[in-house]
N, C-alpha and C positions, 0 to 999 in steps of 0.2 A: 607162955600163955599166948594165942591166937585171940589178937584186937581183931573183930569186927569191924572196919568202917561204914559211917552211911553212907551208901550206894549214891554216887552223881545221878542228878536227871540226865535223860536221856540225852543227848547231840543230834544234831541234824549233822547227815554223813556230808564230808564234803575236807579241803586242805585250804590250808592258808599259805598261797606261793610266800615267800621270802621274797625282798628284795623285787619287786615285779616290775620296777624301772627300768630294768634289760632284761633282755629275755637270751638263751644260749645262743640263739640263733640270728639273732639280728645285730652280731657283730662277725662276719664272715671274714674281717681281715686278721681275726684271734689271728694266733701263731695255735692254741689249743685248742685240739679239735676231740680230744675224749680227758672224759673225767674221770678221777679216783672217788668212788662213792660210797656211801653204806647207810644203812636201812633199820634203826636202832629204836630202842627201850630208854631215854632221857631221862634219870630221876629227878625230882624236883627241889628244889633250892632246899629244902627244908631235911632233904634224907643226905643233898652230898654234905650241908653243915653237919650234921651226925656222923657223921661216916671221917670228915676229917678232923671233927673233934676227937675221934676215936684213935688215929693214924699219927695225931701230930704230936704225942708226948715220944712215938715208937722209932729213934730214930736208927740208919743203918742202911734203908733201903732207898731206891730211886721214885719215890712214889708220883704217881701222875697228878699231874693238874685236876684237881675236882670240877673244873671246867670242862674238862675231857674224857669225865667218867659217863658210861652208857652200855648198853646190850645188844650186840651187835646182832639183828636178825639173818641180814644177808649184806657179805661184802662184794662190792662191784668192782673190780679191779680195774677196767676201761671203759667207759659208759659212752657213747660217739653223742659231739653236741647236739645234732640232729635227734638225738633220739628222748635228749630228756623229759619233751613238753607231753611226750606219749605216754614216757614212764613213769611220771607223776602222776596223770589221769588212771594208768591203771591200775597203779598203788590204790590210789584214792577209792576205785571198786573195791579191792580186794580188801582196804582197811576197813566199810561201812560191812562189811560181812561178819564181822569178828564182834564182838559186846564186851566194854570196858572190864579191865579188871583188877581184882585187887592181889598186891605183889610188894613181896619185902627178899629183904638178902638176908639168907643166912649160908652159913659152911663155906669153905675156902678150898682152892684145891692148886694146881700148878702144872704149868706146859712143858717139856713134856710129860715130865712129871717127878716129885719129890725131892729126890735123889739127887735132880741133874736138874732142877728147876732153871729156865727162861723167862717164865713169865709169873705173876703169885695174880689171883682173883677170885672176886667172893662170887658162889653163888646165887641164883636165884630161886628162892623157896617158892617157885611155883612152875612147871610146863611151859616152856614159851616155845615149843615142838611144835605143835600145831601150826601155829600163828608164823613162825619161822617157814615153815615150807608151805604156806599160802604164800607168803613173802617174793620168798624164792620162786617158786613156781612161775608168779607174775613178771619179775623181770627176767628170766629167761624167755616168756614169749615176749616180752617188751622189747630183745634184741640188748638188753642190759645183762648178759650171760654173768653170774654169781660164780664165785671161786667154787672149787671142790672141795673144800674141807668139810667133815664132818661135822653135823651143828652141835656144839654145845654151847648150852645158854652162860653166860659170866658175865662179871664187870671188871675190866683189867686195872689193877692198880700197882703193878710195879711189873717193867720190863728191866731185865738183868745183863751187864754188859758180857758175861759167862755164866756157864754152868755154875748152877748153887745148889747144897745138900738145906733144903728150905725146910726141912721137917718142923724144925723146933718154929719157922715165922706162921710156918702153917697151923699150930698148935693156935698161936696168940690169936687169929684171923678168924681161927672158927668159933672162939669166943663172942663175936660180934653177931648183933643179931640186931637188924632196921626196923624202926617203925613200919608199919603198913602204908601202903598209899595206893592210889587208883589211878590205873594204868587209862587214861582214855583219848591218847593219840599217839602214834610213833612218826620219829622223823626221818627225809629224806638229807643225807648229810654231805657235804663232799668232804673230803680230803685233802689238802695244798700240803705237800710234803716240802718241810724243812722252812716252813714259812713262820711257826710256831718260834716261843721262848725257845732259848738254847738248841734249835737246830730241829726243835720238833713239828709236828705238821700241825697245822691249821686245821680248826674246820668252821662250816659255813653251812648253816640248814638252809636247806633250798626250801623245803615242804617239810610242813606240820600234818597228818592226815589222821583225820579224827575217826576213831574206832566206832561203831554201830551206825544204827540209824533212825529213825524217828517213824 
């Protein structure tokens, strides 16, 4: 059954920098001078407890930090310091273009797929195509150039040290179905590979950018 939520009032378009004590640019002696970035769907505290209320009786697999669950719109593989303060500003256009929305996970599926699984993740029960390659779009001319993968929307929750036949985890996974909740900013995130628990990467939202406008 499809919950309706009541629709959020409107937002004034606009991002909430992170962190605004330093800016990328105003330490020129980094040793790092591009960033691992991406441009994501963050659910909120309320759908990752659901979600690992769900996951934590199921054990066997590697599952990810519920800190680190998200939907990834556009990955930036090398993003040059210089160029962040721009590519936040035109996220921030392209996010006021777009009108909050309402979005739950359902169905599960696997990279590359079933048989020979890599990775297991739920989908999203709604479109985020659209919103994805305005995304994209924007940091390509931002000089933030997005990998080539083809978009599919997910939320990744277990990456596999081999090949797995995940048939039967995929069964249990598409049982799961989220509450509703309203989608009405996406963030800009970095990356810090191997800086995470047990070897895994960090991340760090740089920008909050809030969806519509007033």
């Amino acid at each position: 059954m499809t919950v309706n939520l009541p629709r959020p009032p409107p937002r004034v378009a606009g991002y909430r920098r992170h962190h605004d004590e330093h800016s990328f640019d105003e330490h020129p002696s980094r040793t790092v001078t591009a960033h691992r970035m991406f441009v994501a769907v963050v659910p909120p505290p309320e759908i990752k407890e659901e979600l690992a209320e769900f996951l934590q009786p199921r054990h066997g697999m590697p599952w990810i930090d519920p800190e680190q669950w998200h939907l990834t719109l556009a990955f930036l593989p090398s993003v040059q310091a210089h160029r962040v303060d721009d590519l936040v500003g035109a996220l921030e256009r392209t996010a006021a273009k777009h009108d909050p929305f309402q979005l739950s996970l359902a169905g599960a599926g696997a990279f590359p797929d079933a048989l020979g699984a890599k990775v297991l993740w739920l989908a999203p029960a709604a479109d985020l195509g659209t919103l994805a390659a305005g995304v994209r779009g924007t940091c390509n001319n931002a000089g933030a150039t997005p990998d080539g993968q083809r978009f599919v929307g997910h939320l990744t929750l277990a990456r596999l040290h081999r090949s797995t036949d995940a048939r039967k985890w995929l069964q249990v996974l598409d049982t799961f179905r989220s509450a509703p909740w309203w989608v009405d900013d996406v963030e800009l995130i970095e990356s810090h590979l191997r800086e995470g628990p047990a070897g895994r990467p960090r991340y760090e939202t740089v920008a909050s950018l809030s969806l519509g406008t007033t």
